[in-house]
N, C-alpha and C positions, 0 to 999 in steps of 0.2 A: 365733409365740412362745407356750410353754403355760405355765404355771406352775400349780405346787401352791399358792404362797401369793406374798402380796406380798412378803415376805420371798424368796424362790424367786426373781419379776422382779426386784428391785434388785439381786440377786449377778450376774443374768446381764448387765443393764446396766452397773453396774462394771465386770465383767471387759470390755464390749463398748468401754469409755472407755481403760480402760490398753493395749486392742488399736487403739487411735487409729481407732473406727470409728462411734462415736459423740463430741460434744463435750461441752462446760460451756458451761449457760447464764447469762445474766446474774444468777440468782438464786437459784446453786448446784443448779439441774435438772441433765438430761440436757437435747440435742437430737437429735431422731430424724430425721434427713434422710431425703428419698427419696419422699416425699409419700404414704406411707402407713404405718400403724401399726393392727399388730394384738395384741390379748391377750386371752388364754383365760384365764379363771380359772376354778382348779377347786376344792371348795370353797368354793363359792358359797353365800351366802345370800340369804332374802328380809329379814334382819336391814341388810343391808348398807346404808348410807344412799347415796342415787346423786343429785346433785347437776349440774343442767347449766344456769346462770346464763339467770335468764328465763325458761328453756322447763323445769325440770320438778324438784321439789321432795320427796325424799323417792321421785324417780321415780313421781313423780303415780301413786302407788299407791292411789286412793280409790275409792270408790263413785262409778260414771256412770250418768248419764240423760243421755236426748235433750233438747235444749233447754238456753237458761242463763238465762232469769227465772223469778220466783217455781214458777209453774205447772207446770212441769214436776216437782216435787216433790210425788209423791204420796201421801206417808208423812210430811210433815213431825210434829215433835216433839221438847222441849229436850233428848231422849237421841239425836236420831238419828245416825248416823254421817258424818263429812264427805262429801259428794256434789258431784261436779262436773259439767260439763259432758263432750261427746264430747273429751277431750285428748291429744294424745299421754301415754299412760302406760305405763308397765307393768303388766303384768295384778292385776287387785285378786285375781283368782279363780284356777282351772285353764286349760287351754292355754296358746298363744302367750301371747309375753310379750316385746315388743321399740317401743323407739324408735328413730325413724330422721329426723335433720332435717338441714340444710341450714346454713351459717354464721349466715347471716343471721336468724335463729332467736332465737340468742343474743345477751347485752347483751355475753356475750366469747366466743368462741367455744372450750367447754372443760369437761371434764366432771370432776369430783372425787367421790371416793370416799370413805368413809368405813367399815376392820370396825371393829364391835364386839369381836368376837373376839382380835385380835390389837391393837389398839391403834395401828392406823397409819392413817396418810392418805396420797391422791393427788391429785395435777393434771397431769391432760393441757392443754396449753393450744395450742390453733391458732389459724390466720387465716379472713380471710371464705370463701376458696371451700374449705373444706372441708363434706366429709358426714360426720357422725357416726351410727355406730348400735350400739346395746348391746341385746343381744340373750341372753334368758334360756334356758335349756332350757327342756321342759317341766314336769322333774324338780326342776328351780329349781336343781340342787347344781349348775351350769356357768354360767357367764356368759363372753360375748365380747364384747367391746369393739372398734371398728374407726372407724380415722379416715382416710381418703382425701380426696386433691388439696387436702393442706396438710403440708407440715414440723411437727414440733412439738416443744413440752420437756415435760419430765415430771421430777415431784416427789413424789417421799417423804418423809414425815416423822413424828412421833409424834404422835397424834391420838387422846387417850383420850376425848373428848366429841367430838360432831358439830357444837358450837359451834368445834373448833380447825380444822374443815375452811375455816371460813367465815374465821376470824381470819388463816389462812394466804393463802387469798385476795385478800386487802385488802390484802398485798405482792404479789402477784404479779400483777393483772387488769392493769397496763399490762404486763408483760414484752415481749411480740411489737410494741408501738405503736410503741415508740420515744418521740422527744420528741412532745408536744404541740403542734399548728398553733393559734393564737389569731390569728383574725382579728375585726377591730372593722367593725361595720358599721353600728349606731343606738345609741346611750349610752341607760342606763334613763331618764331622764328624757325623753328625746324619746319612747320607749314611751309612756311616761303620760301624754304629752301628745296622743297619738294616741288613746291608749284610754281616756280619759278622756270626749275629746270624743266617740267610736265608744257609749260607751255611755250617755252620756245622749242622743245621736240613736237606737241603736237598743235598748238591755237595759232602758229605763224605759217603766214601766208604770202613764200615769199616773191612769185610772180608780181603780184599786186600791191605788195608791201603794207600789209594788217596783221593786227593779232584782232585775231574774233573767235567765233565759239569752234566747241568742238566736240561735234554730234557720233562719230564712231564712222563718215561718209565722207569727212570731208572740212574744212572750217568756211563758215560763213560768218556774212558784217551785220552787225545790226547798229546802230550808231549808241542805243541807250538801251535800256529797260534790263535785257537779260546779259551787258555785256559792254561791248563799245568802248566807247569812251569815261566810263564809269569805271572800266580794267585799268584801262591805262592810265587812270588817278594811281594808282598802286606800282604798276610796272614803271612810272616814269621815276616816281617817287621813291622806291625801294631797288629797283633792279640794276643788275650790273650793268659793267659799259656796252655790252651787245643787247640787252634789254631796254636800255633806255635807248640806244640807237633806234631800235626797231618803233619803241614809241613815238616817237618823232615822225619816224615814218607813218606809223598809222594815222597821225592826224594830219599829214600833211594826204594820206589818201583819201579823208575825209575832205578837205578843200578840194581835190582835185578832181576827185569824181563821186564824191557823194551829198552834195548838194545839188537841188533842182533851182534855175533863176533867180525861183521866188524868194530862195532865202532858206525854205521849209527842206530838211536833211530827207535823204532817199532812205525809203524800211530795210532792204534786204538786198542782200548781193549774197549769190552761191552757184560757184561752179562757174564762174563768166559773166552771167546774166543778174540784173538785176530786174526785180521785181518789185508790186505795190507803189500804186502813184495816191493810193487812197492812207495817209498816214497817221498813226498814235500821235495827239502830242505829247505822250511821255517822250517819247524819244526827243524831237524839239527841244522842251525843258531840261532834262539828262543833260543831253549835247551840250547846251547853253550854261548849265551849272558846273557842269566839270572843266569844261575849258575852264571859265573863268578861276578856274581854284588850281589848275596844271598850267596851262600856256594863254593868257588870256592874250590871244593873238588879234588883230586890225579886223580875220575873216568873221570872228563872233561876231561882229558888230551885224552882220547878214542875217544873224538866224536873231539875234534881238531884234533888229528893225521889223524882221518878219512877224514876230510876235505880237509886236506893240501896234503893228496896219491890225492886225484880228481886232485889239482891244479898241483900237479905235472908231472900227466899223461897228464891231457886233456887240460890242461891252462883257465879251468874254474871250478862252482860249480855245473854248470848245474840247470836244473829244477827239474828232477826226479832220483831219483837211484835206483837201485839194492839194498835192505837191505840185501838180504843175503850178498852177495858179492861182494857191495860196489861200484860196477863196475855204470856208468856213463848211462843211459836209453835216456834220453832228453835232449839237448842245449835250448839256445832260452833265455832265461830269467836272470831276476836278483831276482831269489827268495831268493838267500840266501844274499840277500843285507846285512844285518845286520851280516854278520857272518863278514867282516874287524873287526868291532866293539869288539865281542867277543875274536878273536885271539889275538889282540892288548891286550885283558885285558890279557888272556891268557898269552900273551908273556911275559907280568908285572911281574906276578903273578909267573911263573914256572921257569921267568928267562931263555928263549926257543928263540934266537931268529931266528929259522925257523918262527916260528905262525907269527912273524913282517913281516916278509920279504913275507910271503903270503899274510897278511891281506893288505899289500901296493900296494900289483902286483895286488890282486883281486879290489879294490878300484879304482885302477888307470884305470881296464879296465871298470867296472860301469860309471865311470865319464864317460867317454870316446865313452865309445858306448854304453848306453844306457841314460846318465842323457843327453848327446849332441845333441844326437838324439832325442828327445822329448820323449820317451817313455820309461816308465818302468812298468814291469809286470813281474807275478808271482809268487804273492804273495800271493793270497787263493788257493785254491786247488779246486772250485768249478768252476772256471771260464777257465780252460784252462790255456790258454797266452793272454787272455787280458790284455790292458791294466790297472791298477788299483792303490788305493791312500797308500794301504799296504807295496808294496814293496819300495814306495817310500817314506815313512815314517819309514823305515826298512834303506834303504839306508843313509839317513839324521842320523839316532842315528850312524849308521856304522862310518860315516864320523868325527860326533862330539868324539866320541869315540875315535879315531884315533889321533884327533886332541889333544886331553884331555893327552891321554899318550904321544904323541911324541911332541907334541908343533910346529908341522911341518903346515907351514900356507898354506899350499898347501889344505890342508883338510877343511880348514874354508871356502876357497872359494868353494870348491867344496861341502859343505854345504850349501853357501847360493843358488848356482845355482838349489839343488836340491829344498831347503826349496822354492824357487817360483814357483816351480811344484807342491810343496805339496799344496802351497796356492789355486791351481786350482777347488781343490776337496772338500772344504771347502763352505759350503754354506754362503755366503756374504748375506743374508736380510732372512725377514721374510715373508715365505708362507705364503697366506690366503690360507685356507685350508676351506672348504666347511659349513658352520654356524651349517650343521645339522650333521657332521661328529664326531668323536670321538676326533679326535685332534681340531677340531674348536671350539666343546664347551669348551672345556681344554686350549683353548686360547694359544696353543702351540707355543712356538717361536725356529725357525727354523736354526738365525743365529749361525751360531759354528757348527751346525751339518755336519757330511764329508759321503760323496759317496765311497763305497766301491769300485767297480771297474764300468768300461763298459757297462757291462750286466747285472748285476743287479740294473736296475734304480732308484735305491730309495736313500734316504739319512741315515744315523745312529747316534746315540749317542755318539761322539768318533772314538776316532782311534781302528782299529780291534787290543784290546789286549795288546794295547800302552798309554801310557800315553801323548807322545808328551812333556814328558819336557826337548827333545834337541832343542826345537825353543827356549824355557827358557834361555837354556844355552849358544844360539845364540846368541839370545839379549844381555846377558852380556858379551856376547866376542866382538861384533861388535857395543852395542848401536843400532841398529837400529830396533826403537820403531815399526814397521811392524810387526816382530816376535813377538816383545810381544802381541802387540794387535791381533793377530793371535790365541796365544795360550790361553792368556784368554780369545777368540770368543765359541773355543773348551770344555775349561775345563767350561765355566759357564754354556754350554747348557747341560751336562748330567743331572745334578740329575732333573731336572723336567718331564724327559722321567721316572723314576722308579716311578712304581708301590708302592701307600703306603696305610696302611688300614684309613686313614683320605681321598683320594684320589687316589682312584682304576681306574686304566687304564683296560678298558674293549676290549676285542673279541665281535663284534657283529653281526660276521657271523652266521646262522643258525647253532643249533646242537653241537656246543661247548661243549666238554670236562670240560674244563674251560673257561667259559664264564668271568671273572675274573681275571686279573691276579695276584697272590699273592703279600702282600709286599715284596718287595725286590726283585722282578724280572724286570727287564729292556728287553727289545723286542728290534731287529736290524735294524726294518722297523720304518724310516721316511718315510713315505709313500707321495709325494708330485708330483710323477707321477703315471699315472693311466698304465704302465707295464706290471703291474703283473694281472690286470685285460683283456689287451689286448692279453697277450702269454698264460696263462692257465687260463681258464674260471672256471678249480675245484675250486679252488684258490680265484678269484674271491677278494682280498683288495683290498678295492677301495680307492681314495684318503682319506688320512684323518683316516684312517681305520690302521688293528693291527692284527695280531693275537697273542693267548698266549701263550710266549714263552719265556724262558730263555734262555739267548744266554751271548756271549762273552763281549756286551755293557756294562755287568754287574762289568768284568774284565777292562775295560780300566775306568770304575769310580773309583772303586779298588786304581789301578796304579795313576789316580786322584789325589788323600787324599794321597798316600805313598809319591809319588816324586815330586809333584808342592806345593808351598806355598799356603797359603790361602790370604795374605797379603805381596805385596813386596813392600819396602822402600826404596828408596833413597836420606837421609835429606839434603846430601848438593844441591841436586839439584830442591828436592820437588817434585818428582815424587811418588806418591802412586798408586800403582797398582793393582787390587780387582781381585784377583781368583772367591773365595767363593761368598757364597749368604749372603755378608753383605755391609755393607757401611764401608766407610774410608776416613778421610781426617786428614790433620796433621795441629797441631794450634803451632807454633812454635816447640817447640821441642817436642812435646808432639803430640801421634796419639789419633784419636780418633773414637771407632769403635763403630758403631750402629746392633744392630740382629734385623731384622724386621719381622725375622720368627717366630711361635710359636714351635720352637726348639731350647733344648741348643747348645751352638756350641763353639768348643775349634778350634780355628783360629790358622791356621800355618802362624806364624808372620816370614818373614825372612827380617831384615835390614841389606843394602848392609855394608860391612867393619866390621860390629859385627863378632864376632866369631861364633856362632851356633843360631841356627832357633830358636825361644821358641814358647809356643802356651797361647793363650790367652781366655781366659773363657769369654763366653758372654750370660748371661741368655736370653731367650726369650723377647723380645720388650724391652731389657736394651740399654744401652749407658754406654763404660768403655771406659776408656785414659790409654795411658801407655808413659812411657819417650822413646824415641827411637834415641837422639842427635841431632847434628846438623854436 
């Protein structure tokens, strides 16, 4: 099929529906049967925004280098241009110019379109065993589009910003799923009580007095991103009296030795030694958002002021900075997306209002040029500046935040614009995953799981070190039941990724260390593209496959159980809405919750208009009722 314009393929799709040769799909598409789909577009641009959920952003049109830490950036400076790692992209420059991946790639498998020109948008949306590839001239004025070995539907519609590409999405990323399989298999509170006990046996560090990660060598600090002080939202909030003791201590080891003069928080401490004077501001922003929501102590006020000297000088947060000297290394990103967030509490809290009046300007320029632009990045520290689902899950709390102290409705919109970016990254259905795999006998379900960034193609357990309960807080600002069913997608799929000694997640690469992973270790690899088997061979996880490793997933089930309900209620409209791994439904005024796990489980009940949250006991395979009104 060629077409001149998009306008051009919709007439000839019509006309292919009233010749009964094409159908309607569930959400007023088209369906293209026959397991393959091709489109020429002519009149092509490099304008055009190319969009394929997870794997590539604006069509990863950026500046590459080899390598994705710091070092491989040879030219750093707060003007430089976004740089990423080797990614599938389309070309930043001359020649070839084409992406080519696999289902499993994507969080949905489905590529959307965005002209400028014409003011229209598209969505192709397919299933897992499809290959997509879009493929530019050299000329750039042609583009081809090609989807093989999957059926698909396809959607036109009016799209005068490349924010309506994304808002369209967020109806349509389940289309092909179908309904939702919710299977219960650990209630959060049994989580906590595994991981609770897992990490004062192995993330405490008591020489030093931290709880930090914990690699299989040793625990090391990182103050944010994969850890930090984003745990100990959880540990201080949830844990017993030697848990919460120990948190205390770790932030007071963060004032005493893990800030540099400037204010700007030290990266890494392992083994003794601390390392990295060149720093993320995720971690800065982290740091600064979680204190203020656990111990909003006199020392925060060090890492805000630090924040607010960058805005003042440079008119942004920048990527990277100067620890010693606080001074400004990289532009480019919105890593410190979540720092609006923090200032705003800050400014509550100190009564300061500089932190407002930064946290508004930095906000307003996120929205603006980076949530507008389709792309946000810089959010892990592993990937460069790609694009990725962290910082925009970073920015989305930033904004609810904002909104939360100042009541200014400017911020809610510019929440929900983010929150259907976030929806992007979010796996919409359930990988089969290979019969003889590690996750296929485990019968693993996929949906809720989210993609870290670009480059590292796999899916996770969670949000990197987040909990995700501003979509929570969305839905009850706006009603609109998408956020919810969003973040209960998220929060149900972790506990069945941890490791438990009834049901051990194995490593079944040769040679294993730990062949086994302990209870209460949760691993970052959904493993649902073959990746990491095609870029390094040492490596070698193959679909379906793991290795043993405790990682940050373990923190955002944490954040889990502290900040999302287990059970939310609203009687006068009859909405029951199931976090946890149990059942719920309401018999008049009266809920009534089923445990089908063989664990006890104290349910975080929260009924809309009641005063506070209560939690509800439910033994193993019981059935309990509570009154909950009308």
């Amino acid at each position: 099929m060629i077409y001149d314009s998009l306008q051009d393929a919709l007439a000839a799709v019509s006309a292919a529906l009233a010749a009964g040769s094409v159908g309607r799909s569930r959400n007023g598409g088209f369906e293209l049967a026959g397991g393959k789909a091709t489109f020429v577009f002519k009149n092509w641009s490099t304008d055009n925004y190319v969009l394929m959920p997870a794997a590539a952003y604006n069509g990863n049109r950026f500046r590459a280098v080899n390598g994705y830490w710091p070092e491989a950036v040879t030219d750093p400076s707060p003007d430089m241009p976004v740089t990423v790692s080797n990614i599938h992209q389309l070309n930043f420059g001359p020649g070839p110019s084409r992406i080519a991946l696999k289902g499993g790639d994507f969080s949905t498998p489905a590529v959307g379109l965005q002209f400028p020109n014409t003011k229209l948008g598209c969505w192709l949306l397919a299933d897992q065993g499809c290959r997509v590839t879009l493929e530019e001239a050299d000329d750039r004025r042609t583009a081809t589009l090609t989807v093989t070995g999957s059926d698909c539907s396809w959607h036109v519609f009016d799209a005068p910003t490349i924010q309506a590409l994304f808002d369209r999405f967020l109806d349509l990323r389940n289309e092909r799923r179908g309904a939702a399989r919710w299977r219960h298999e650990i209630p959060f509170s049994a989580c906590w009580a595994i991981q609770e006990e897992k990490y004062n046996a192995q993330n405490w560090a008591e020489t030093e007095g931290f709880f930090g990660g914990c690699f299989g060598g040793g625990v090391d600090w990182r103050p944010g991103w994969v850890g930090g002080i984003n745990a100990v939202r959880a540990l201080l909030a949830e844990g017993a009296e030697l848990t919460r003791s120990r948190a205390y201590r770790t932030i007071e080891f963060l004032f005493r030795e893990g800030l540099y003069p400037s204010g700007i928080v030290r990266p890494h401490y392992y083994r003794g030694e601390w390392s990295g004077e060149t720093v993320l501001q995720r971690y800065n922003a982290d740091v600064l958002f979680f204190l203020m929501k656990i111990a909003p102590v006199a020392e925060a006020r060090r890492i805000a002021d630090a924040l607010c000297l960058l805005w003042e000088r440079h008119g942004q947060f920048g990527h990277r900075v100067d620890g010693v000297t606080g001074e400004l290394l990289w532009g480019g990103t919105c890593s410190a997306g979540i720092a609006p967030g923090g200032l705003a509490l800050a400014a509550k809290h100190f009564n300061e209002p500089r932190y407002l009046e930064v946290a508004r300007a930095a906000a307003r320029k996120y929205w603006r040029e980076f949530v507008a632009s389709g792309v946000t990045n810089g959010g892990p520290a592993d990937c460069l500046q790609c694009p990725d689902s962290e910082s925009a899950f970073g920015l989305l709390d930033g904004f609810v935040t904002l909104w939360e102290v100042t009541g200014e409705a400017e911020w809610l919109q510019a929440a929900r614009d983010v929150a259907a970016q976030c929806a992007t990254w979010v796996v919409s259905y359930d990988f089969k995953f290979p019969p003889g795999s590690t996750f296929g006998k485990l019968d693993m379900l996929t949906t809720g799981t989210v993609f870290a960034n670009v480059q590292n193609q796999h899916s996770a357990p969670g949000i990197c070190s987040l909990s995700g309960d501003s979509l929570f807080k969305l839905f009850r600002a706006t009603g609109d039941r998408r956020y919810l069913e969003l973040i209960r997608e998220i929060a149900h799929a972790i506990p069945q990724y941890m490791s438990r000694a009834d049901r051990p997640i194995c490593d079944r690469r040769p040679n294993q260390r730990l062949p086994v992973m302990p209870p209460g270790w949760i691993n970052e690899r959904v493993q649902m593209s073959d990746w990491e088997e095609r870029g390094d061979p040492n490596l070698d996880i193959r679909v379906g496959e793991i290795f043993s490793g405790s990682t940050w997933a373990e923190v955002a089930m944490m954040l889990t159980w502290t900040e999302l309900p287990g059970i939310y209620v609203q009687p006068d409209s009859g909405l029951v809405a199931v976090f946890d791994h149990v059942n719920a439904r309401l018999d008049k005024d009266r809920l009534v919750v089923e445990n089908p796990t063989q664990f006890p489980a104290s349910v975080k009940l929260w009924v809309e208009n009641q005063p506070a949250a209560t939690r509800l006991a439910v033994p193993p395979g019981a059935t309990v009722d509570c009154e909950v009104g009308t």
